[in-house]
Backbone and ligand atoms as CSV (ligand in chain L), in Angstrom:
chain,resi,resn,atom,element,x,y,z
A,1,UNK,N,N,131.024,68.661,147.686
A,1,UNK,CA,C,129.997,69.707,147.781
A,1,UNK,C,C,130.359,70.765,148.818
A,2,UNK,N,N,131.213,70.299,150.439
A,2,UNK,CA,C,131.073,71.321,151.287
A,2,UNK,C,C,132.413,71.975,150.246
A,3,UNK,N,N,133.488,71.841,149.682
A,3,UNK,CA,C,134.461,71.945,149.211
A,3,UNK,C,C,134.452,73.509,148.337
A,4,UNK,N,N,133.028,73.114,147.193
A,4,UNK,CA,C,132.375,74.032,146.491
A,4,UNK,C,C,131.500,74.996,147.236
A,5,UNK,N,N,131.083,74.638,148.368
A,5,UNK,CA,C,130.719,75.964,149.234
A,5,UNK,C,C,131.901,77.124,150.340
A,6,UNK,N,N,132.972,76.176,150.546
A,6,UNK,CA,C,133.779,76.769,151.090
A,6,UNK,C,C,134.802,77.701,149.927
A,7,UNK,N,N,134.872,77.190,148.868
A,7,UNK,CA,C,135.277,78.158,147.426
A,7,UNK,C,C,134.604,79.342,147.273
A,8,UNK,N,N,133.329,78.504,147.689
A,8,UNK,CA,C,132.308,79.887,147.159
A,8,UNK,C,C,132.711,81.415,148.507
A,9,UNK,N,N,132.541,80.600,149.704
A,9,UNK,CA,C,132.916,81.662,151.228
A,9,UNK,C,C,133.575,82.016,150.711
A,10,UNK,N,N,135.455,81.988,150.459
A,10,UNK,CA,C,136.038,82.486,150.489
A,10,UNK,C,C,136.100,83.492,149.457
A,11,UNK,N,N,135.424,83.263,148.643
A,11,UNK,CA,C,135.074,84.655,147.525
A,11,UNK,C,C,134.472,85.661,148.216
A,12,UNK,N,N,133.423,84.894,148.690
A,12,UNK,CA,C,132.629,86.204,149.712
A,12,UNK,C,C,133.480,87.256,150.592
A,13,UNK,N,N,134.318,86.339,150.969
A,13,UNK,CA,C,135.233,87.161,151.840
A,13,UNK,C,C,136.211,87.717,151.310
A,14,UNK,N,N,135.966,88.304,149.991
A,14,UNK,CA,C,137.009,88.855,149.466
A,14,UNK,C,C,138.422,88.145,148.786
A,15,UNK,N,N,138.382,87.133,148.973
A,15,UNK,CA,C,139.856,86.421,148.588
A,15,UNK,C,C,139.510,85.461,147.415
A,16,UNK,N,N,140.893,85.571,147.063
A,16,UNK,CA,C,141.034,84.497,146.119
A,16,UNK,C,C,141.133,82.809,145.987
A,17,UNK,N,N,140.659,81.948,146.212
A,17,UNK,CA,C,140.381,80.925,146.085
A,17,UNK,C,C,141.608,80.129,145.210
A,18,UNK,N,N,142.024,81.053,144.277
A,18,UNK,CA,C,142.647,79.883,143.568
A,18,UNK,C,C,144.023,80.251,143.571
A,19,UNK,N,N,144.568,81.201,144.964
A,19,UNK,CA,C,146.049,81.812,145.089
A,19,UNK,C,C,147.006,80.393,146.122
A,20,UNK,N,N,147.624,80.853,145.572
A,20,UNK,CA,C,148.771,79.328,146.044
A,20,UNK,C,C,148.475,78.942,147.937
A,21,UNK,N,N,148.201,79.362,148.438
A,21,UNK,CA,C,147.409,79.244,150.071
A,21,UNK,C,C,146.779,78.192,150.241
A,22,UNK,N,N,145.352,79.069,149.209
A,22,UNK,CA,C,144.271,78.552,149.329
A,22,UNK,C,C,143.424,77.647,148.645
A,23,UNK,N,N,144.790,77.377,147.725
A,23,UNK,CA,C,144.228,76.123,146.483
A,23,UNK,C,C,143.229,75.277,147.551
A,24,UNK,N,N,144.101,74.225,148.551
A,24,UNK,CA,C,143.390,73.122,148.929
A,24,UNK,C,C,142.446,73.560,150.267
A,25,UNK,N,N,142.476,74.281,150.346
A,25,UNK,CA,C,141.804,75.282,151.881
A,25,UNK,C,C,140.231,74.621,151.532
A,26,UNK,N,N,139.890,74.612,150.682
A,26,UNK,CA,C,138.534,74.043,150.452
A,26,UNK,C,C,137.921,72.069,150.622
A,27,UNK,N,N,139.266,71.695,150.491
A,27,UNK,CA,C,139.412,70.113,150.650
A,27,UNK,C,C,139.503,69.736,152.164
A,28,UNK,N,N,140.622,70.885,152.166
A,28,UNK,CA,C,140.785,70.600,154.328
A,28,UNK,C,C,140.115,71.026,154.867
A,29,UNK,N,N,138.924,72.050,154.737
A,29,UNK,CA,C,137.861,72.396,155.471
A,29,UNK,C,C,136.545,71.304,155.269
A,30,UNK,N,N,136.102,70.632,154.488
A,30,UNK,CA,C,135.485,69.663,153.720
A,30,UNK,C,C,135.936,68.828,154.823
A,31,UNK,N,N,137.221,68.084,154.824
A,31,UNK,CA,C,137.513,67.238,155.492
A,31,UNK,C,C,137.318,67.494,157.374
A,32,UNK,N,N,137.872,68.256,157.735
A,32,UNK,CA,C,138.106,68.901,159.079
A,32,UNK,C,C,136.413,68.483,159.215
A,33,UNK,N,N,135.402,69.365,158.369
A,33,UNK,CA,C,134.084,68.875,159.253
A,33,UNK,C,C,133.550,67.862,158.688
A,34,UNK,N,N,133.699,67.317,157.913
A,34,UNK,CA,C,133.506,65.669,157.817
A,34,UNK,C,C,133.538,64.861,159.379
A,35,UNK,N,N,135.217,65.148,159.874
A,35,UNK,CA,C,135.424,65.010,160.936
A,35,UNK,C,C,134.822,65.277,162.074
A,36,UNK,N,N,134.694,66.873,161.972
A,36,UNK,CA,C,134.138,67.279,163.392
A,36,UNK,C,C,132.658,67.084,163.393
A,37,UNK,N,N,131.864,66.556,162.551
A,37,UNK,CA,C,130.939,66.097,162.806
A,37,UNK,C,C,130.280,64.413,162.555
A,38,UNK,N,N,131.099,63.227,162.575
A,38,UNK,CA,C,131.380,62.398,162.130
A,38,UNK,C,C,130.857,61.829,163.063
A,39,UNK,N,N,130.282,62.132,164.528
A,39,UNK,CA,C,129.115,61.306,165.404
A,39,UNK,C,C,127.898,60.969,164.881
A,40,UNK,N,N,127.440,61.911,164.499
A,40,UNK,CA,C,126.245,61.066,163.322
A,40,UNK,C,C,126.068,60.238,162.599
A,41,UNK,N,N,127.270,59.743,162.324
A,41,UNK,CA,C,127.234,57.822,161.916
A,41,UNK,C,C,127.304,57.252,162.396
A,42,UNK,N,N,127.676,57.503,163.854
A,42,UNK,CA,C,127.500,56.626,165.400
A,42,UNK,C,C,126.303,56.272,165.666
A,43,UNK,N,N,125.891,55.546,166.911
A,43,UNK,CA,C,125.758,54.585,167.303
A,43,UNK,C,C,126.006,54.415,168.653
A,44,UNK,N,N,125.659,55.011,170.250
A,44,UNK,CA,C,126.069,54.475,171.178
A,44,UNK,C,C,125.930,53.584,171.530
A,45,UNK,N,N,125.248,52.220,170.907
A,45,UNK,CA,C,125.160,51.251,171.311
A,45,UNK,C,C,125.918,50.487,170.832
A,46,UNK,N,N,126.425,50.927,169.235
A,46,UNK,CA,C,127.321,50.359,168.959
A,46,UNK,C,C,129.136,50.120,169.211
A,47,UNK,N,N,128.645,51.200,170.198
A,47,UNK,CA,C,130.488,51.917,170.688
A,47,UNK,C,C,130.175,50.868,172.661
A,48,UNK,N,N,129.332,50.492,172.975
A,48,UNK,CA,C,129.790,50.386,173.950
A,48,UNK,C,C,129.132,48.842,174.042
A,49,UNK,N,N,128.546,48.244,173.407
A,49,UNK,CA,C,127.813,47.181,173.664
A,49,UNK,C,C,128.884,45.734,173.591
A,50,UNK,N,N,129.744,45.630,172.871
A,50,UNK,CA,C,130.506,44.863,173.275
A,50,UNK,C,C,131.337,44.900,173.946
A,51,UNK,N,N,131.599,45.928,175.239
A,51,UNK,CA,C,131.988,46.507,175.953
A,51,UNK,C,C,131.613,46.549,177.360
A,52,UNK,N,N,130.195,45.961,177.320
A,52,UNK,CA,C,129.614,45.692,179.016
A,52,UNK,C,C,129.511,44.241,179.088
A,53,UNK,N,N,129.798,44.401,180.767
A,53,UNK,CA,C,129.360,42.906,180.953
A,53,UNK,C,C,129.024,42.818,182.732
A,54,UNK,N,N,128.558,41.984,183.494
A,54,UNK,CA,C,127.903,42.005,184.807
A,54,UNK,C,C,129.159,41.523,185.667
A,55,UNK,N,N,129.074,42.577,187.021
A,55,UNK,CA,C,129.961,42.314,187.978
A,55,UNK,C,C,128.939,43.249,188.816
A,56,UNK,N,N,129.750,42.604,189.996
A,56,UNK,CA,C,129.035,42.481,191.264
A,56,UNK,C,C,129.777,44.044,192.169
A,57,UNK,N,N,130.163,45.096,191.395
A,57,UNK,CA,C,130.674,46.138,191.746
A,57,UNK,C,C,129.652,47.125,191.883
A,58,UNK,N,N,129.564,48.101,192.769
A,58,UNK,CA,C,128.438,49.162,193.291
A,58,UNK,C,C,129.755,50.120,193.603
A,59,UNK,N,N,130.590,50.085,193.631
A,59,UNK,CA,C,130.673,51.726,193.959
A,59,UNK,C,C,131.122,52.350,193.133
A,60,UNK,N,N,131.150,54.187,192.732
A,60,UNK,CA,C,131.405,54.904,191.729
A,60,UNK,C,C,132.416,54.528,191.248
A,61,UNK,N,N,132.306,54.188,189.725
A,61,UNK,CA,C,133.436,54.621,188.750
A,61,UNK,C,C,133.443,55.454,188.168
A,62,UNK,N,N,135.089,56.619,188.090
A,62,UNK,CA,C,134.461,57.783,187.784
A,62,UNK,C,C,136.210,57.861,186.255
A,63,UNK,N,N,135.712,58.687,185.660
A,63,UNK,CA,C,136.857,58.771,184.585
A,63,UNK,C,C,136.757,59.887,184.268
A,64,UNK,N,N,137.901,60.995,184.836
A,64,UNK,CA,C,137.963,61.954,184.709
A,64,UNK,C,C,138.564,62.774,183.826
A,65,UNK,N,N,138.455,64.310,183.485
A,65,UNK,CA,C,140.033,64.874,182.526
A,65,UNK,C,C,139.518,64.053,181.088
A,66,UNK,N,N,138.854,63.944,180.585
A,66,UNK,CA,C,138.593,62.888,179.138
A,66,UNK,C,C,138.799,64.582,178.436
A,67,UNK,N,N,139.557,64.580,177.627
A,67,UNK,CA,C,139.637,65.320,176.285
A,67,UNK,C,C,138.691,65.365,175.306
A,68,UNK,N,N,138.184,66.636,175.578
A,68,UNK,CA,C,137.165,66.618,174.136
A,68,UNK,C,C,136.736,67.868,173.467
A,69,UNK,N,N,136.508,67.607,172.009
A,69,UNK,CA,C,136.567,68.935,171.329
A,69,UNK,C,C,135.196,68.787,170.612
A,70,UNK,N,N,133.824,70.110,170.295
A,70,UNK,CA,C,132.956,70.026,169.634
A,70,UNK,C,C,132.563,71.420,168.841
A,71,UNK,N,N,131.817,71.173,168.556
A,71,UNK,CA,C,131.453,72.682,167.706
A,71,UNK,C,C,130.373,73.250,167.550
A,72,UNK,N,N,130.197,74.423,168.024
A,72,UNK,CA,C,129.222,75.470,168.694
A,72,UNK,C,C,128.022,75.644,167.266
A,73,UNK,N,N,126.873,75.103,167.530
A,73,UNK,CA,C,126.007,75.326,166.763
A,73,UNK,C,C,125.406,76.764,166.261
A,74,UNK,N,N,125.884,77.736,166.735
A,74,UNK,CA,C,125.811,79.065,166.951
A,74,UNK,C,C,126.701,79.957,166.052
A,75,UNK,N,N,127.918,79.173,165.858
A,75,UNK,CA,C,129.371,80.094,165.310
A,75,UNK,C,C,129.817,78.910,164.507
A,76,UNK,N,N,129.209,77.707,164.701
A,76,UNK,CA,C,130.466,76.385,163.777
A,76,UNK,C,C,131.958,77.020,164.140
A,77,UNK,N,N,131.958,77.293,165.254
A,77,UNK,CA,C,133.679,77.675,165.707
A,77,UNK,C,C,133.588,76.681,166.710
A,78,UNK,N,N,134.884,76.042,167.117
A,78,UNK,CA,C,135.194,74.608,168.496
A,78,UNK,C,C,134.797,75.387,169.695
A,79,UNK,N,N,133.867,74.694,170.740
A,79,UNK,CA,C,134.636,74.710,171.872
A,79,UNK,C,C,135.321,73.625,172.442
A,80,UNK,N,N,136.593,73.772,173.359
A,80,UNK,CA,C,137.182,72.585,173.828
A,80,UNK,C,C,137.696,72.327,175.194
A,81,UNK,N,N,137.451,71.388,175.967
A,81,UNK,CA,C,137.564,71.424,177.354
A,81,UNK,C,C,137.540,69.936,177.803
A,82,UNK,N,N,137.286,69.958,179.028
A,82,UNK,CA,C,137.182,68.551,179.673
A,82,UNK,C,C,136.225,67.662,180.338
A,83,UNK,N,N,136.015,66.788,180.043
A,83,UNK,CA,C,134.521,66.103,180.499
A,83,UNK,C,C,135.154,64.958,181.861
A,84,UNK,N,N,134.265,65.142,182.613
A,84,UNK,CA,C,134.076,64.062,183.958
A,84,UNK,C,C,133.001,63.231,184.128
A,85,UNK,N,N,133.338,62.239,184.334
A,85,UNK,CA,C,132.415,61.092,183.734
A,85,UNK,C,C,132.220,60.561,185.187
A,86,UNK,N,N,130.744,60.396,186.040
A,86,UNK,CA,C,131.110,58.965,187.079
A,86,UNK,C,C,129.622,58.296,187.059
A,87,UNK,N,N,129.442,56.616,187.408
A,87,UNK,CA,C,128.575,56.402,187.523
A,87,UNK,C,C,128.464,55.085,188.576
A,88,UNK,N,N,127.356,55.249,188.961
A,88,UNK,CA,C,127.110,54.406,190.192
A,88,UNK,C,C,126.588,52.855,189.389
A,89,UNK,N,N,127.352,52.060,189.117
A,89,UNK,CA,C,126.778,50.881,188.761
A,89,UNK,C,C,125.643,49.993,189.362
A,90,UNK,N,N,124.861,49.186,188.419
A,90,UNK,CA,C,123.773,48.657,188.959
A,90,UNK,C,C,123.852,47.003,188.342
A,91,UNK,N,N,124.798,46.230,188.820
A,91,UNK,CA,C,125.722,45.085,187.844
A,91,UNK,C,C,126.125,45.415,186.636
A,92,UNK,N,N,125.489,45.860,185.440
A,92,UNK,CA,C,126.410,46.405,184.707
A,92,UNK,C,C,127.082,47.661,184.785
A,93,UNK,N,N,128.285,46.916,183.999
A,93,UNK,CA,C,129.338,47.759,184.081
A,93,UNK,C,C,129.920,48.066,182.489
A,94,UNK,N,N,130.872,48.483,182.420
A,94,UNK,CA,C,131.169,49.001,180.813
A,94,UNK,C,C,132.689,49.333,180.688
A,95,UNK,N,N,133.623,48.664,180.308
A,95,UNK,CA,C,135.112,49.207,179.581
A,95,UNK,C,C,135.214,50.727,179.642
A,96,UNK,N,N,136.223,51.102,180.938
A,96,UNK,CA,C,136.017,52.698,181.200
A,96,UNK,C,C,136.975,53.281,179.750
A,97,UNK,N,N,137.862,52.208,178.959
A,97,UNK,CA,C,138.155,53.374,177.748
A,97,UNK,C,C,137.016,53.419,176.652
A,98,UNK,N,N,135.938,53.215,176.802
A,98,UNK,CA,C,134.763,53.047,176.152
A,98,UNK,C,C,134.130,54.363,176.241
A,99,UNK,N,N,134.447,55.254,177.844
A,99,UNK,CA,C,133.380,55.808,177.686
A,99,UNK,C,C,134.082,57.214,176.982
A,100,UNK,N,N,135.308,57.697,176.727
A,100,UNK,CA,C,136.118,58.698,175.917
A,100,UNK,C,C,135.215,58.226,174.586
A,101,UNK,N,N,134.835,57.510,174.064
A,101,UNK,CA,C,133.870,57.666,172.891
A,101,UNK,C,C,133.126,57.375,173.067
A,102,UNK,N,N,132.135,56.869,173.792
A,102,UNK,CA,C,131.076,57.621,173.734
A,102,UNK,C,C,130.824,58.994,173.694
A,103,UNK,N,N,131.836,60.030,174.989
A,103,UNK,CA,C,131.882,61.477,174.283
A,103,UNK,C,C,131.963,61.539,172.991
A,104,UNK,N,N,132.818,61.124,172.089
A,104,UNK,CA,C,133.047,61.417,170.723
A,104,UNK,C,C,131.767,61.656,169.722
A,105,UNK,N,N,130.856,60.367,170.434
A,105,UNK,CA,C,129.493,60.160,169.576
A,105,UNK,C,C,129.214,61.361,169.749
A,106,UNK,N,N,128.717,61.999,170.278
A,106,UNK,CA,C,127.787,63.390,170.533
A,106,UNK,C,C,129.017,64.621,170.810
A,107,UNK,N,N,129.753,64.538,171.155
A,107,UNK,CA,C,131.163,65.959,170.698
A,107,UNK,C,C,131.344,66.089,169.028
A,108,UNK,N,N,131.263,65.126,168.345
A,108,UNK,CA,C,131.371,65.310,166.992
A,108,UNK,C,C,129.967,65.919,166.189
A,109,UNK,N,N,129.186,66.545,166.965
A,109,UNK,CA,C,128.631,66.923,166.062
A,109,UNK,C,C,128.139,68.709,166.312
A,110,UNK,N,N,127.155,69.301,165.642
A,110,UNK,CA,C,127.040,70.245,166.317
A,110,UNK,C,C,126.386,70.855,167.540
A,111,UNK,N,N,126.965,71.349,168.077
A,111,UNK,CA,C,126.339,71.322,169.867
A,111,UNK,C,C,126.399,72.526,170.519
A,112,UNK,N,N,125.515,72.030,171.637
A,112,UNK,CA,C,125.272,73.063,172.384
A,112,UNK,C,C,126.300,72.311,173.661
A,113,UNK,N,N,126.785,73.583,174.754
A,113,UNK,CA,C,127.454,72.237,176.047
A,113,UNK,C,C,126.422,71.548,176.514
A,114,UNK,N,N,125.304,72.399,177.097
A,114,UNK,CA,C,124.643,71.772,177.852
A,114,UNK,C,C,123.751,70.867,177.128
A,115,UNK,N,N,123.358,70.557,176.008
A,115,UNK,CA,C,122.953,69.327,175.292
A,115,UNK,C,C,123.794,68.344,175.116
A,116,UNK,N,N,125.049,68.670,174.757
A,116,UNK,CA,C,126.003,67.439,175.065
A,116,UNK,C,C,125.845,66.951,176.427
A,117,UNK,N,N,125.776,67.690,177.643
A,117,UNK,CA,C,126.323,67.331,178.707
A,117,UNK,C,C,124.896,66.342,179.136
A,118,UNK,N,N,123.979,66.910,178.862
A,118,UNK,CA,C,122.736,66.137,178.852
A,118,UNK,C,C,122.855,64.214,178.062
A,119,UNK,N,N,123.146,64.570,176.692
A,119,UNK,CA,C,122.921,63.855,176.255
A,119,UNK,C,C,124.291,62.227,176.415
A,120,UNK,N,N,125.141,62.568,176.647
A,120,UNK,CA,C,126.415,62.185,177.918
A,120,UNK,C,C,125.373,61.169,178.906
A,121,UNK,N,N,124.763,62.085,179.526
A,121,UNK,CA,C,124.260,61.518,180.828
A,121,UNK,C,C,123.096,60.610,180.666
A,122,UNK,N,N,122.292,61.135,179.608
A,122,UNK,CA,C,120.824,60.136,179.539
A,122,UNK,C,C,121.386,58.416,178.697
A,123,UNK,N,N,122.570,58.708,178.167
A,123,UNK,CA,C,122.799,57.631,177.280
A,123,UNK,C,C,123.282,56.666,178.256
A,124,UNK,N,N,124.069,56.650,178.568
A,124,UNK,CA,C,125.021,56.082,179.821
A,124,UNK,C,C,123.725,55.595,180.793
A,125,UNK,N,N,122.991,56.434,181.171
A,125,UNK,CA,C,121.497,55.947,182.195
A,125,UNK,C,C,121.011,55.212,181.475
A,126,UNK,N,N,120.737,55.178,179.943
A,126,UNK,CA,C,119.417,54.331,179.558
A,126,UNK,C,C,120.369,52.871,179.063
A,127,UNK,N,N,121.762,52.915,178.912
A,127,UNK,CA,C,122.313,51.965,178.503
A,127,UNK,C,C,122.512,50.760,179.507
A,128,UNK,N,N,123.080,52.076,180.630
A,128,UNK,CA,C,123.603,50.848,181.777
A,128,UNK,C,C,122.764,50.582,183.254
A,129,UNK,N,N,121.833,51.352,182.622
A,129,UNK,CA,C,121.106,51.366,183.980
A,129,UNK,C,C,121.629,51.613,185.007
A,130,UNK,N,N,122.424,52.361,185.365
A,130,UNK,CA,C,123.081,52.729,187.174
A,130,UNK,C,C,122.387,53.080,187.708
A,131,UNK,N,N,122.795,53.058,189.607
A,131,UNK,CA,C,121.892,53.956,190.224
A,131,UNK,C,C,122.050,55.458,190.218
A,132,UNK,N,N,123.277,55.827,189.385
A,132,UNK,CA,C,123.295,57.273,189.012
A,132,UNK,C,C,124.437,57.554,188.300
A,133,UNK,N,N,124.294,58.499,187.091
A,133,UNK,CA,C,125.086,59.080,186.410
A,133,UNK,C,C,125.243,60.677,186.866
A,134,UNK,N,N,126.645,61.111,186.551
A,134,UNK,CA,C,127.082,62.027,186.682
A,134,UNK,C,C,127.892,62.831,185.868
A,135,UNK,N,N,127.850,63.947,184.954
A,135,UNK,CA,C,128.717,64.554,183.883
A,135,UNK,C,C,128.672,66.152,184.382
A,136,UNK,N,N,130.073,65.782,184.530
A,136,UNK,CA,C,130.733,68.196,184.276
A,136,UNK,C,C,131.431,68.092,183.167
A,137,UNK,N,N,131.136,69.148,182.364
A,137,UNK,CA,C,132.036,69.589,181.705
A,137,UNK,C,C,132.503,70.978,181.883
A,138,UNK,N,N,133.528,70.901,181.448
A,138,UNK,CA,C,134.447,72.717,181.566
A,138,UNK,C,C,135.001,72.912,180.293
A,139,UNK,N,N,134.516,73.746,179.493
A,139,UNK,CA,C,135.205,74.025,178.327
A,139,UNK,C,C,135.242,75.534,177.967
A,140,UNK,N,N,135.928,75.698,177.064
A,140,UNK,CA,C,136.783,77.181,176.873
A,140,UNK,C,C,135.560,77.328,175.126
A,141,UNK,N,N,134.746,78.306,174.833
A,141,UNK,CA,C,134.279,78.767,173.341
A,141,UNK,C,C,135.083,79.513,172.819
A,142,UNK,N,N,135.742,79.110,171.480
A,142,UNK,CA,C,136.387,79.903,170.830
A,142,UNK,C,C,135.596,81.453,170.348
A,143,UNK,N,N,134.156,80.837,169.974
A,143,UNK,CA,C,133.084,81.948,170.152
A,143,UNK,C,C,133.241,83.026,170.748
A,144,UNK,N,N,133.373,82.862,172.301
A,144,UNK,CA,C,133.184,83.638,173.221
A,144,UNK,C,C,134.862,84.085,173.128
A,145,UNK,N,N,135.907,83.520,172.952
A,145,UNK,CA,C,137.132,83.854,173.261
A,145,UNK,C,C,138.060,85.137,172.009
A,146,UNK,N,N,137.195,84.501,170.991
A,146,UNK,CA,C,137.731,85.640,169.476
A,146,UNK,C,C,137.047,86.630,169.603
A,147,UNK,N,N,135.792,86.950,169.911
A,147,UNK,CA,C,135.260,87.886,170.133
A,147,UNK,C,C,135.197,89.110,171.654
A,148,UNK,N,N,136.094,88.617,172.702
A,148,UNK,CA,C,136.286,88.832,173.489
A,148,UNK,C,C,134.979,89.020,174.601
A,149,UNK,N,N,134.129,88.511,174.348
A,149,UNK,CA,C,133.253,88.398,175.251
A,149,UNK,C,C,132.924,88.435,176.747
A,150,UNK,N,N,133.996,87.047,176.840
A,150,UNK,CA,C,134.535,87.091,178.078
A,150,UNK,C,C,136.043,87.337,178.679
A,151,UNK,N,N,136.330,87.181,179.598
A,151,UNK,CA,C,137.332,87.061,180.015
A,151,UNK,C,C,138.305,85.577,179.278
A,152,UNK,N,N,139.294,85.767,178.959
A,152,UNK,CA,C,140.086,85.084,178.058
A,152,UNK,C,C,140.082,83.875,178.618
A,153,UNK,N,N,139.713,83.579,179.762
A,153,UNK,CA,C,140.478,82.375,180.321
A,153,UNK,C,C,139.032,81.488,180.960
A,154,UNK,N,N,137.932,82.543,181.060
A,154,UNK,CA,C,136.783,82.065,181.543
A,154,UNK,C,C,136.067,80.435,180.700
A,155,UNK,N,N,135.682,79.599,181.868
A,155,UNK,CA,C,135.264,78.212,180.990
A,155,UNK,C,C,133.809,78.623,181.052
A,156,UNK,N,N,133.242,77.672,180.666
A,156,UNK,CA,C,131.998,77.407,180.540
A,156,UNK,C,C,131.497,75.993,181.116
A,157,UNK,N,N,131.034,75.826,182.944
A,157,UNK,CA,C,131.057,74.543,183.219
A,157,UNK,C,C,129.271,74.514,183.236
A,158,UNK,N,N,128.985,72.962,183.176
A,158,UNK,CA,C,127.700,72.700,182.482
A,158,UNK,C,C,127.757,71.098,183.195
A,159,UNK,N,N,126.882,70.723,184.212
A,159,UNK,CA,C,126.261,69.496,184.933
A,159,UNK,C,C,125.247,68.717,184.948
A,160,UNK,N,N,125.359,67.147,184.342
A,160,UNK,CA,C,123.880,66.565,184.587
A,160,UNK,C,C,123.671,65.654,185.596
A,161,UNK,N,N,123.206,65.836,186.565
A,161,UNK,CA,C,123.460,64.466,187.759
A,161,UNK,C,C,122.043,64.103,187.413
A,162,UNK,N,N,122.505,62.445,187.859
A,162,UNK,CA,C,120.704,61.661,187.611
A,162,UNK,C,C,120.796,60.637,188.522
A,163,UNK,N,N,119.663,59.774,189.373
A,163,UNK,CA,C,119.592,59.083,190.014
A,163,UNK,C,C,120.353,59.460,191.308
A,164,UNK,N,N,121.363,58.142,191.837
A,164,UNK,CA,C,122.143,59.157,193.252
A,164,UNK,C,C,122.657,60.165,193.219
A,165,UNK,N,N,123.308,60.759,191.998
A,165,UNK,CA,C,123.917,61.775,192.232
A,165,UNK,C,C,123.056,63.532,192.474
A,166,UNK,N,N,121.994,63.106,191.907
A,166,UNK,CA,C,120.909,63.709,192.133
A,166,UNK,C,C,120.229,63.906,193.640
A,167,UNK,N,N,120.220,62.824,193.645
A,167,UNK,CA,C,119.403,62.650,195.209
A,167,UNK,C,C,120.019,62.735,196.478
A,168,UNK,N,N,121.075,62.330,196.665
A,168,UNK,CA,C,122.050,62.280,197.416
A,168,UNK,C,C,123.423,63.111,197.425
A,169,UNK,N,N,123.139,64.193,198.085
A,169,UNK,CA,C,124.191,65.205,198.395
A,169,UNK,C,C,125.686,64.394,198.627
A,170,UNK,N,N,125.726,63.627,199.540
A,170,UNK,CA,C,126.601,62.686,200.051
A,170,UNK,C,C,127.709,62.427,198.932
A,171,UNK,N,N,127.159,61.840,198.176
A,171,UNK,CA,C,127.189,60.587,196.613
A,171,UNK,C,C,128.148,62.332,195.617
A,172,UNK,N,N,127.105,62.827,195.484
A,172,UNK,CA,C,127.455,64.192,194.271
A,172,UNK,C,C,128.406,64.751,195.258
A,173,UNK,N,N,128.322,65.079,196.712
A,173,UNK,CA,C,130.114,65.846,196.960
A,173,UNK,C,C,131.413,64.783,196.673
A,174,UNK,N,N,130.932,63.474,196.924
A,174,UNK,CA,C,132.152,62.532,196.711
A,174,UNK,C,C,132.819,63.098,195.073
A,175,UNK,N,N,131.680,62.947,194.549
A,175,UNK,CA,C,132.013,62.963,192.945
A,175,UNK,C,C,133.281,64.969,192.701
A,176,UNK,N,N,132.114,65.310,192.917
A,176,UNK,CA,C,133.083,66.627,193.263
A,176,UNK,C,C,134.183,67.024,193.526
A,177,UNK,N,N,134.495,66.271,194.823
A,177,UNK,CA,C,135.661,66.310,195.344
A,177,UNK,C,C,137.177,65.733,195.001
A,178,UNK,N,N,136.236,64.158,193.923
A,178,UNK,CA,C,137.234,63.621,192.857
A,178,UNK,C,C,137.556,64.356,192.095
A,179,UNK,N,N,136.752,65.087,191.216
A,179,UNK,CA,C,137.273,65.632,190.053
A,179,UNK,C,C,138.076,66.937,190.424
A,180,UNK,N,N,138.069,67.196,191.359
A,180,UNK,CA,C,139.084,68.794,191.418
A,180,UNK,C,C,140.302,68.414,191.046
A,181,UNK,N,N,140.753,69.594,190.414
A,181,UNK,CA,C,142.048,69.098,190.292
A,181,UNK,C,C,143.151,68.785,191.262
A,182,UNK,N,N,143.787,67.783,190.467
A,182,UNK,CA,C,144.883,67.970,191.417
A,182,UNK,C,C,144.554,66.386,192.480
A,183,UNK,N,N,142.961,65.851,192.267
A,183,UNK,CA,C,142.688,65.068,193.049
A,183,UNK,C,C,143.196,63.548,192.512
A,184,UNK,N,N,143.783,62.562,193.216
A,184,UNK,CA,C,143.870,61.201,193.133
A,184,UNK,C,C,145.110,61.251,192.446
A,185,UNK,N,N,145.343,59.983,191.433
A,185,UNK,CA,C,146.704,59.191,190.701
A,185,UNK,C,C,147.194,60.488,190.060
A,186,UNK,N,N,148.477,60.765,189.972
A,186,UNK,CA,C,149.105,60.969,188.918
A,186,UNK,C,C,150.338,60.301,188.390
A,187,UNK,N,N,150.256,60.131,187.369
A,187,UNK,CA,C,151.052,58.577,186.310
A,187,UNK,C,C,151.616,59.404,185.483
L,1,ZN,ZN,ZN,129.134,79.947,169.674
């Protein structure tokens, strides 16, 4: 069906649909957002629940630089950038390659940043109960970048702190100060 609507666009736009290009242009666009919106069959409970378990750890774990790509409810054009993840555990804890999808759940679909970045943060709070979650993201809109809007290189950063990171200046500069670049391991 999206296949037969993307046949149909490209008529709109003047072109031919059935010229040697663009034969399958309608299958790979079909597919591509199949893909890019493929969080909606998710489940964060189902992505992380066999994935926690209780330890006696309290201080921030933070997982930074996570790769992620979503698509602007505004333009259905990507934006793509980087998410920082930290949270103050409260015995549970959770498989930190767990939480790169959980982004996925809610990057795959259509979005706003700051609803992703929101919705990042309330899930992670209502799942694991910490004494605080923390999410930046920095991402680049193709939106804003084809159209020249902004400055070519300008991101778009977008923050939800909850619990300590909220409350405690202390707690949120630590977090800060991790994620700059350039900060901690490089492997
Ligand atoms: Zn947009």
């Amino acid at each position: 069906m999206i296949a037969k609507l993307i046949e149909q666009l490209l008529r709109e736009l003047g072109e031919n649909p059935k010229r040697e290009g663009l034969e399958r242009t309608p299958e790979r666009v079909e597919k591509a957002f199949r893909y890019l919106t493929s969080g909606y069959d998710r489940d964060v409970k189902d992505v992380l629940n066999d994935a926690m378990f209780v330890e006696e750890y309290d201080e921030m774990e933070i997982v930074k630089d996570i790769d992620f790509s979503s698509l602007c409810e505004h333009h259905l054009l990507p934006f793509v950038g980087k998410v920082h993840i930290a949270y103050m555990p409260n015995r549970k804890i959770v498989g930190l390659s767990k939480i790169p999808r959980l982004v996925d759940v809610f990057s795959r679909r259509l979005q706003v940043q700051e609803r992703l970045t929101t919705q990042i943060a309330n899930s992670l709070n209502e799942i694991l109960e910490p004494r605080g979650v923390a999410v930046v993201m920095e991402a680049v809109h193709l939106c804003m970048l084809v159209r020249g809007v902004e400055k070519q290189n300008s991101k778009a950063v977008t923050s939800a702190m909850l619990g300590a990171f909220r409350d405690r200046p202390e707690t949120r500069a630590e977090f800060m100060e991790l994620i700059k670049p350039g900060q901690g391991l490089h492997i």
